[in-house]
C-alpha positions in Angstrom: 162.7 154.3 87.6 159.0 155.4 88.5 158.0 159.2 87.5 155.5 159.9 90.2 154.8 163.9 90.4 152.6 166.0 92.4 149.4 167.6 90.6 146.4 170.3 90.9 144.6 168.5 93.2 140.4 169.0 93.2 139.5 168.0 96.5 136.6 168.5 99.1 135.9 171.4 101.3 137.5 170.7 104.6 134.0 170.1 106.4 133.2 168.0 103.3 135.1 165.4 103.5 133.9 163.4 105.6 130.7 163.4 104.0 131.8 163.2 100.2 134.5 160.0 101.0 133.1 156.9 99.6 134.3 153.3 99.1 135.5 152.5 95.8 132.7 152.1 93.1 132.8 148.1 92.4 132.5 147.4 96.0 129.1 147.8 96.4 126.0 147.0 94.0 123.5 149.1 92.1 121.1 148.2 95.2 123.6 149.0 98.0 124.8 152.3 96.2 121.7 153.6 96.2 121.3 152.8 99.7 124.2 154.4 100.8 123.1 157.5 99.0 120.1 157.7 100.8 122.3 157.7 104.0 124.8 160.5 103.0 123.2 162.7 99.8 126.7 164.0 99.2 128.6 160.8 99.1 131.1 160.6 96.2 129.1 157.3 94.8 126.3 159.7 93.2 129.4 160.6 90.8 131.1 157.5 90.6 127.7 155.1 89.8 125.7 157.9 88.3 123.3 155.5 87.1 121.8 155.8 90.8 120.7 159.7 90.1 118.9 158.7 86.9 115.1 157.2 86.5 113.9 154.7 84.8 115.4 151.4 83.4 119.0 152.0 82.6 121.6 149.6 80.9 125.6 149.4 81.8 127.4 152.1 79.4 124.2 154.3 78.8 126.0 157.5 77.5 123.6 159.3 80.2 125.3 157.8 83.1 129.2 159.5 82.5 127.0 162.7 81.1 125.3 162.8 84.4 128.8 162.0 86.5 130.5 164.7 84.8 127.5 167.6 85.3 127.4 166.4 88.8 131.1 166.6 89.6 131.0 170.4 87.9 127.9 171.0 90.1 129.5 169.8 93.3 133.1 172.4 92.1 130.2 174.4 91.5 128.3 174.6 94.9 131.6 174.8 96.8 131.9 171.1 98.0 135.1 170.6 96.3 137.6 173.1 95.8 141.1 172.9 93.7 144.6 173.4 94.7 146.6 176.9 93.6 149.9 174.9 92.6 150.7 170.9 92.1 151.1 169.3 95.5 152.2 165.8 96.7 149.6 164.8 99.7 149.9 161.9 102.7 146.5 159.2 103.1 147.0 157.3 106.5 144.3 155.1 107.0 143.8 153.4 110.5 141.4 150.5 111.1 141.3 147.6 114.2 144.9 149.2 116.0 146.9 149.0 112.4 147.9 152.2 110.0 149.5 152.2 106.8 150.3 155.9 105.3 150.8 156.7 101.2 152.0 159.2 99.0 149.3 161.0 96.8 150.6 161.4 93.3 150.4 160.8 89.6 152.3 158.2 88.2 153.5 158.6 84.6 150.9 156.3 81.7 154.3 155.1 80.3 155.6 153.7 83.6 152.3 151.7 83.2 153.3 150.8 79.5 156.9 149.9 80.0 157.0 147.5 83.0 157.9 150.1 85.8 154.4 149.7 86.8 153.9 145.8 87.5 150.3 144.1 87.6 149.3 140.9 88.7 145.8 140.9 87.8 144.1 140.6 84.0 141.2 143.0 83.4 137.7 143.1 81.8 136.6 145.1 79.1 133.4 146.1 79.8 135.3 147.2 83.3 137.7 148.8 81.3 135.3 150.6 78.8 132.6 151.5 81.7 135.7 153.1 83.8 137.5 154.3 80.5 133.8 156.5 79.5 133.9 158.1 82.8 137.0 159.4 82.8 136.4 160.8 79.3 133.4 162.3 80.4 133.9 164.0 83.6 138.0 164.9 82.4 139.2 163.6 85.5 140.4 160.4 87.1 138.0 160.3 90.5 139.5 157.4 92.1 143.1 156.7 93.1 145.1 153.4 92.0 146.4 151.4 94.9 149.8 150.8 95.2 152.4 149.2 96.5 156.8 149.8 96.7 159.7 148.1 98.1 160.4 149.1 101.5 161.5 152.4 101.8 163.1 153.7 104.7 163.8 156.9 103.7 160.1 157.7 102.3 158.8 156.6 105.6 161.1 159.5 107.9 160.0 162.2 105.3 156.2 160.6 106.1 157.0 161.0 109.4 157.6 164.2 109.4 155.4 166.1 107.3 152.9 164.0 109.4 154.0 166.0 112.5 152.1 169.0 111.5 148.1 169.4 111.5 146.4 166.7 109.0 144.4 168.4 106.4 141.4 166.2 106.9 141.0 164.0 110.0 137.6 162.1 110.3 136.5 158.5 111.2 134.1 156.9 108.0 131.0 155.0 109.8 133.2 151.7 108.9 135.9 152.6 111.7 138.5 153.3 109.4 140.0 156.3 110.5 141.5 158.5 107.5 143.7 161.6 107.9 145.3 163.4 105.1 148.2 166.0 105.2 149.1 168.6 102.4 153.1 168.3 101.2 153.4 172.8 101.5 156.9 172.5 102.3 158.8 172.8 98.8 161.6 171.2 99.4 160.4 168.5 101.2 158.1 168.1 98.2 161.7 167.8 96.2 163.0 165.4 98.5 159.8 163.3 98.0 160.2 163.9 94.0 163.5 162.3 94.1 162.7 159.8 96.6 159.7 158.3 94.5 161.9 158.7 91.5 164.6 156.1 92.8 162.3 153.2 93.2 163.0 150.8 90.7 158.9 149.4 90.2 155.6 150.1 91.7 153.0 147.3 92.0 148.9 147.7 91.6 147.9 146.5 94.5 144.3 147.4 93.7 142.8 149.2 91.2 143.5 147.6 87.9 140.6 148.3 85.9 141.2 152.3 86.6 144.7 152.3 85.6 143.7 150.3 82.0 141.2 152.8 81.8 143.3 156.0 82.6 146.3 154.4 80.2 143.1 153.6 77.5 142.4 157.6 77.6 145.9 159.0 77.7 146.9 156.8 74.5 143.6 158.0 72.7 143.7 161.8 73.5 147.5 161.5 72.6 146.3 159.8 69.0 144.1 162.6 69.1 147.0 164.9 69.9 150.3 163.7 67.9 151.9 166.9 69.5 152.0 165.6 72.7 155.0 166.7 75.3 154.4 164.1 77.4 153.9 166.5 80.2 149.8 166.8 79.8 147.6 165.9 82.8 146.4 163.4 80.5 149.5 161.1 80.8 149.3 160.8 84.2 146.9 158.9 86.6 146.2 159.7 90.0 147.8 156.9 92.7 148.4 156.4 96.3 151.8 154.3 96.8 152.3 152.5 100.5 155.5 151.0 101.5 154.3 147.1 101.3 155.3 146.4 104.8 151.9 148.2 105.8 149.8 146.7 103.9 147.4 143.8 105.0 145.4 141.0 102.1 142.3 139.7 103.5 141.6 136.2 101.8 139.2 136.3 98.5 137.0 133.5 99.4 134.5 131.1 96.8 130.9 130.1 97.1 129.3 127.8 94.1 126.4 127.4 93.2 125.7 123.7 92.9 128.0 120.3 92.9 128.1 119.7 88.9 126.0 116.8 89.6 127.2 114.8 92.2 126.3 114.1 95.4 127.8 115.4 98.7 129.6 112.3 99.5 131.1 111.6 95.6 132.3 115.2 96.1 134.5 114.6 99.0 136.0 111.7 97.2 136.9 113.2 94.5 138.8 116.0 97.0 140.5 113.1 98.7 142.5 112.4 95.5 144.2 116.3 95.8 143.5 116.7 99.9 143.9 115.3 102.8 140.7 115.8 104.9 139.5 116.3 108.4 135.8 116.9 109.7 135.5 119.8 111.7 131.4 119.3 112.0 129.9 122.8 113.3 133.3 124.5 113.9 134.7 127.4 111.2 137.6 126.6 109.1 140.1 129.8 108.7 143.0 128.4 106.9 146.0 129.3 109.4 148.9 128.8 106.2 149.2 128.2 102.6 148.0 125.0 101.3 145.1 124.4 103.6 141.5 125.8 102.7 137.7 125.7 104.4 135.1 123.7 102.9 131.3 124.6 104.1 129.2 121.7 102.6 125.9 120.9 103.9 125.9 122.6 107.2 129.7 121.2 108.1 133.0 122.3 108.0 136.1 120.3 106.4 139.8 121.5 106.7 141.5 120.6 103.5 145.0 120.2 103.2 146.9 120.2 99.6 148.8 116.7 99.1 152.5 117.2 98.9 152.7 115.7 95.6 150.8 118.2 94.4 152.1 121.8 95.3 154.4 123.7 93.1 156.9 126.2 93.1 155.4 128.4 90.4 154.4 131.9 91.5 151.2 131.4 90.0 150.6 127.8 89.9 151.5 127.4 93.6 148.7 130.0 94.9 146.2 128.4 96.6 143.8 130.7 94.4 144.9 128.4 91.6 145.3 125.3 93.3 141.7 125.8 94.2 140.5 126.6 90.7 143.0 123.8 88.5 142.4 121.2 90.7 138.7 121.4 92.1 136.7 124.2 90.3 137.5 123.5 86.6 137.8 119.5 86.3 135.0 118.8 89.3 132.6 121.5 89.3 133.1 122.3 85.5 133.8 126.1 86.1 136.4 127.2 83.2 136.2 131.0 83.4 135.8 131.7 87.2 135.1 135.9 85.2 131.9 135.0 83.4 130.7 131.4 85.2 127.3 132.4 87.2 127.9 129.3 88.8 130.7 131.1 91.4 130.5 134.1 93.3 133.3 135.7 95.3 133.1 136.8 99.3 135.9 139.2 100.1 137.1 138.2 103.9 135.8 141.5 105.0 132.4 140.1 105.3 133.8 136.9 107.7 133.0 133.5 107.6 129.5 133.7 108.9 128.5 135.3 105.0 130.0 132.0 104.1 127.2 130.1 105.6 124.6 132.4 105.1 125.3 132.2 100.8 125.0 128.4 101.5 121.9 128.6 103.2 120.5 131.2 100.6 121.6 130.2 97.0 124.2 128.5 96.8 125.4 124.7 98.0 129.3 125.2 99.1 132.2 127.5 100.1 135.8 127.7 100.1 137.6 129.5 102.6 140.9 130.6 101.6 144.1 132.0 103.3 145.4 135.4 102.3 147.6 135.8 99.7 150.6 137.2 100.7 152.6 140.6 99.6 155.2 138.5 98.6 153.4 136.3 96.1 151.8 139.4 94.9 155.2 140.6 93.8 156.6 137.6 93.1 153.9 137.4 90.4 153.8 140.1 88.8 158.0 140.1 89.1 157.2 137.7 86.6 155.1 139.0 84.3 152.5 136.4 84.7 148.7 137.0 86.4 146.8 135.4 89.3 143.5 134.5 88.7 140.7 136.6 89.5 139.9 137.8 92.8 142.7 136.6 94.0 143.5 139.5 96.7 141.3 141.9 99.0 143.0 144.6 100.1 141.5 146.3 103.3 141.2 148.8 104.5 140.4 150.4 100.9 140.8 154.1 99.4 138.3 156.2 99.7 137.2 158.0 96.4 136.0 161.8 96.1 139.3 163.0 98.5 141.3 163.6 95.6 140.5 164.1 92.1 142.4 164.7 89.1 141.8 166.7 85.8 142.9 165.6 82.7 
């Protein structure tokens, strides 16, 4: 059963928060976070991709980028911007975007939940993710952005949701994205028991989003606890900070490809070679958003195709039957000659955020074709990592995402 608990939460400044909220780190690059500084100075990115308050020519894991994070986050306590909670506390997140809400708990999920299976993943991880996310935690002592997460159903979570969210959110502010986010303090005590043993009776939570951070947060719990053999088990340090949404509320956006060139062949030996796996209609100017799974979008050469998987060919595997890996068995390893869709600078991933349109406008700009995918479902999600096994990468985009800087936690 899943130990989630409340925590000393270090969080902004009421009229801060809005300013400070900021979309998780990997969404955006080096280029765009700096950018986005420029807009809002206080934005929570300056912490979380220090690298953009330092000069000069600066690799991935300079030790000078977590130093900097972790002076700036003690400058920001500092200066008043954040402030820190008197006693643990369990919080609400509600984010609303285009007429749809979906509303968390804020807690900290035990590091051996994570190791023993109560916490299930469906997603492999990097380790230069791992170690970049794994040195700024070290550095700063604290875990700055929340895991995304996913439960069963849970009628009874939802009513006590429903009613601490009766009372006057904490924070209450629209980011410049639309997404509306409001956040409500748990004061009441024993509601705050109720939701202790509530959370406690749920057999598994699921990472919906956020893998890297919770190998990272797991990477420094089990090295500070080699580093303390004396361990209780109840140290910040074996705990990482989460928000946990009933998976009813939660929406997946498809995770669509764009690659770089055909492997050498032309257009037209291209499409016969899909004709052996898909059936095929021309759709000439007209956009392609697959309506169920099994059919995909191809952009190629200023047209649109709808592809269709041959029934021969589908499977009943949680994995193997994603179109995600339909796409990349069938099509992007033994056509296009792209084996390891992590590492191959011959793909590049559009998260269905950005629409269809980006899809043409990568073809037109660097690259030769696109895929557009439909949405993995929060049923295949669990149904995966129900089984132990992984999707392949980029496989889900969650929207709307966490914000980072609304609640930290020290370690």
């Amino acid at each position: 059963m899943a130990n989630v608990r409340p925590f000393l939460c270090v969080r902004p400044a009421q009229d801060m928060a809005a300013r400070v909220a900021a979309l998780p780190y990997d969404v955006y690059s080096e280029a765009e976070a700096r950018k986005e500084i420029e807009r809002e100075p206080l934005s929570f990115l300056r912490i979380d991709r220090a690298e953009t308050q330092l000069s000069g020519e600066i690799s991935p894991g300079d030790p000078r980028i977590y130093r900097k994070a972790a002076f700036l986050l003690r400058e920001a306590i500092e200066k008043g911007v954040f402030v820190e909670e008197t006693e643990p506390r369990y919080f609400l997140y509600e984010l609303t975007w285009e007429g749809r809400s979906q509303t968390g708990v804020v807690g900290c999920v035990s590091v051996d939940d994570y190791l023993d299976g109560t916490v299930r993943r469906h997603e492999s991880t990097r380790t230069d993710k791992e170690e970049d996310r794994t040195s700024h935690v070290k550095e700063c002592r604290a875990q700055t952005g929340p895991i995304f997460m996913a439960c069963d159903v849970c009628p009874s979570l939802k009513e006590l949701m429903g009613r601490v969210k009766q009372r006057p959110a904490l924070y209450d502010f629209t980011a410049p994205d639309g997404v509306g986010h409001r956040v409500w303090r748990v004061e009441d005590r024993k509601e705050a028991e109720e939701m202790k043993g509530i959370l406690s009776s749920l057999p598994a939570l699921y990472i919906a989003d956020g893998h890297h951070r919770a190998a990272s947060a797991v990477r420094v719990a089990e090295s500070l606890r080699r580093e303390h053999p004396d361990y209780t088990g109840e140290e910040d340090f074996n705990y990482f900070l989460s928000v946990i949404f009933c998976r009813d509320e939660l929406q997946i956006l498809p995770y669509n490809r764009v690659v770089r060139d055909l492997n050498g062949l032309t257009p037209g030996d291209f499409l016969c070679r899909l004709e052996e796996r898909f059936q095929i209609t021309g759709c000439g100017g007209r956009q392609v958003s697959p309506a169920q799974r099994g059919e995909m979008g191809l952009y190629l050469c200023g047209d649109w195709y709808h592809l269709r998987v041959r029934e021969e060919f589908r499977s009943a595997d949680p994995v193997e039957g994603l179109d995600v890996s339909y796409l990349q068995k069938e099509v992007l390893t033994p056509i296009l000659g792209i084996g390891d869709p992590r590492t191959d600078q011959r793909i590049d991933f559009v998260g269905g955020i950005r629409g269809l349109d980006e899809l043409e406008r990568r073809c037109r700009a660097d690259m030769t074709a696109a895929f557009s995918l439909h949405a993995t479902s929060m049923e295949e999600l669990f149904a995966v990592a129900d089984a132990g096994q992984m999707m392949p990468p980029k496989s889900t985009w969650f929207e709307p995402k966490l914000r980072s800087g609304l609640f930290i936690h020290r370690i």
